[in-house]
N, C-alpha and C positions, 0 to 999 in steps of 0.2 A: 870784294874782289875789285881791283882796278883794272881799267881795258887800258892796256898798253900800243893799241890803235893809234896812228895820229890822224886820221878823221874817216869818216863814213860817206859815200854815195848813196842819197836816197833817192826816190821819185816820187812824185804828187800823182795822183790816182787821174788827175787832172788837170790842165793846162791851168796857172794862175797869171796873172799880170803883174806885175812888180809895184804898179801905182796900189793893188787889192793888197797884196802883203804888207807895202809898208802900213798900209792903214790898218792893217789887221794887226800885224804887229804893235802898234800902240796900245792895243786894249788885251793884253800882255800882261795885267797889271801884279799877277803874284811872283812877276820874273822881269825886273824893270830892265833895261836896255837901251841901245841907240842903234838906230836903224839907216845904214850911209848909201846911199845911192851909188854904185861904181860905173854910170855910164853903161857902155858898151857889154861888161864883166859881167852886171847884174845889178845885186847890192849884200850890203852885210850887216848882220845882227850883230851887235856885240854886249853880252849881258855885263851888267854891273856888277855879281856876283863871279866869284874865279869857280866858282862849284859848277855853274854851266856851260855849256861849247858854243863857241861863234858859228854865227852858220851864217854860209855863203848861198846866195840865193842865184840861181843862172839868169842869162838874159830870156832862156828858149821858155821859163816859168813851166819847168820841169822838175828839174833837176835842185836836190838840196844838198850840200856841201858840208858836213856835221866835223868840226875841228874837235878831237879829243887831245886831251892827255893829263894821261893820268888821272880819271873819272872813271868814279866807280859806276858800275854798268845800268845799275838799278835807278841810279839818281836820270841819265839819260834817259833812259826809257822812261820813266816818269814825264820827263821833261816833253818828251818826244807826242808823249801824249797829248800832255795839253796842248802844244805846240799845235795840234793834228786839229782838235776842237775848234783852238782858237779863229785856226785859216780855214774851217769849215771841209777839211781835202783830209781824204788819209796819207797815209806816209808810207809806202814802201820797200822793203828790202829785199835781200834776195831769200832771208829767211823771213822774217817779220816786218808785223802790220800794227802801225801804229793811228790809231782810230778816236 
């Protein structure tokens, strides 16, 4: 099944800082990516694989920005998980907890 979503709002269980993600972000290693600082905005994930979603990180180190399309729902969540491990923070939604 693909989500025909074009991205998700989630929340971190927990306030992060944007200097912890990007670092955390690099040891990322089964999902490689680049990790751009946007100043003021936040910053942004962008994986090397087209199978996974950009994700926009706020400046408040709340809020995550999950760009879809056309991703199959399972691969995300998947994704979502580690993701959740990796920053040590669960993830949020209004239905689901990715942990």
């Amino acid at each position: 099944m693909l989500d025909d979503f074009n991205f998700k709002v989630l929340e971190f269980e927990r306030k992060l800082t944007l200097e912890e993600i990007q670092e955390k972000m690099k040891t990322l290693e089964d999902h490689p990516g680049t990790y751009t600082p946007l100043g003021e905005r936040g910053g942004r994930w962008t994986p090397e694989s087209w199978e996974l979603p950009t994700l926009y990180f706020s400046s408040d180190g709340k809020t995550l920005e999950v760009v879809l399309k056309d991703m199959d729902v399972g691969d995300v969540d998947n994704f979502l998980c580690d993701l959740a491990q990796v920053l040590g923070c669960k993830i949020l939604s209004e239905y689901l907890e990715y942990s």
